[in-house]
N, C-alpha and C positions, 0 to 999 in steps of 0.2 A: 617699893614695889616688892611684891610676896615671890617666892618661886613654889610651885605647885609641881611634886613632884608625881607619880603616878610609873608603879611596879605592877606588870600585866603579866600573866601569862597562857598563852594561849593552850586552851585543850580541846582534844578533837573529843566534838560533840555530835552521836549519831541523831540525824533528823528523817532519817527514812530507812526503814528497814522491812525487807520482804524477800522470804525464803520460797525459789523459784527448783520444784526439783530437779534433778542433774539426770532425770530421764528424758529431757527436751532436749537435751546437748547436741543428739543428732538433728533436731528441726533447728535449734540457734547453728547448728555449722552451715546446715544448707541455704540459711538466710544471711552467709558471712559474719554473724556476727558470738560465736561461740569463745573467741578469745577473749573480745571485747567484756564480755560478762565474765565468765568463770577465770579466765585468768589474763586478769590485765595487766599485772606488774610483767608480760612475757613479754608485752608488744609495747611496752613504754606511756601505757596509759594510767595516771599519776590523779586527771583532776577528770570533776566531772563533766568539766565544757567537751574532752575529747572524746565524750561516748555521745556527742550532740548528731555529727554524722554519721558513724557507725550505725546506730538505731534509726536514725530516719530511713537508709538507704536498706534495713534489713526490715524494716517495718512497710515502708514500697514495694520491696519483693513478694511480700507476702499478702500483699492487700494486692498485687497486680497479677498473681499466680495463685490462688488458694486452694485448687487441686495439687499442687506439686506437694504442697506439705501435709497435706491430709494422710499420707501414707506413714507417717509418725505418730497419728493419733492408735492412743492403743488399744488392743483385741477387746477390751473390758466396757469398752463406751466413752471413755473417759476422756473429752476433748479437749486433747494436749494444743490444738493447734489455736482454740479459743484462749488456754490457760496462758501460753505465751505471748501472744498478740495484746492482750487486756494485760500481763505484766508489764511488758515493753512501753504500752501507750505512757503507762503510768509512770512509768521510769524517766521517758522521755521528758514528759510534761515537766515533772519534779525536778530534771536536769537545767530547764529552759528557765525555771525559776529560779532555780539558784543562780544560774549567770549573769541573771538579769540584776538580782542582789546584789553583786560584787562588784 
């Protein structure tokens, strides 16, 4: 009988990347979830299963209130509140599949 040995090392490999500016920071807080994104290593979030409620529950807030965040959108036209909402979905989405992988 052979023995089959196998030396792995694992490397972190980026599969989704997108740059969300940090002038939403005040519509991500008023949707609770500003730590969650910009700085997670504060509040102990480690993997991506734990940003699965975070984003749902600041993704509801703002699909159930969409005046409250409009006053974030900036003087220029620039619809901050669309630009977050459509980052989020996406992020989400990409979260739900990767858990589903592991």
């Amino acid at each position: 009988m052979s023995l089959d040995v196998y030396l792995v090392e694992m490397q972190e490999v980026d599969i989704f990347n997108q740059n969300i500016t940090h002038n939403l920071n005040d519509m991500a807080q008023e949707a609770g979830i500003y730590y969650e994104l910009w700085r997670p290593e504060e509040i102990g979030i480690m993997f991506a299963k734990d940003l699965i409620e975070p984003l749902e529950k600041g993704l509801a807030l703002m699909e159930s209130d969409p005046e409250r965040f409009k006053k974030f959108n900036a003087k220029n036209g620039w619809a901050y509140t669309r630009i977050l909402y459509r980052g989020l979905k996406i992020i989400l989405k990409l979260v739900k599949i990767i858990r589903k992988q592991r």
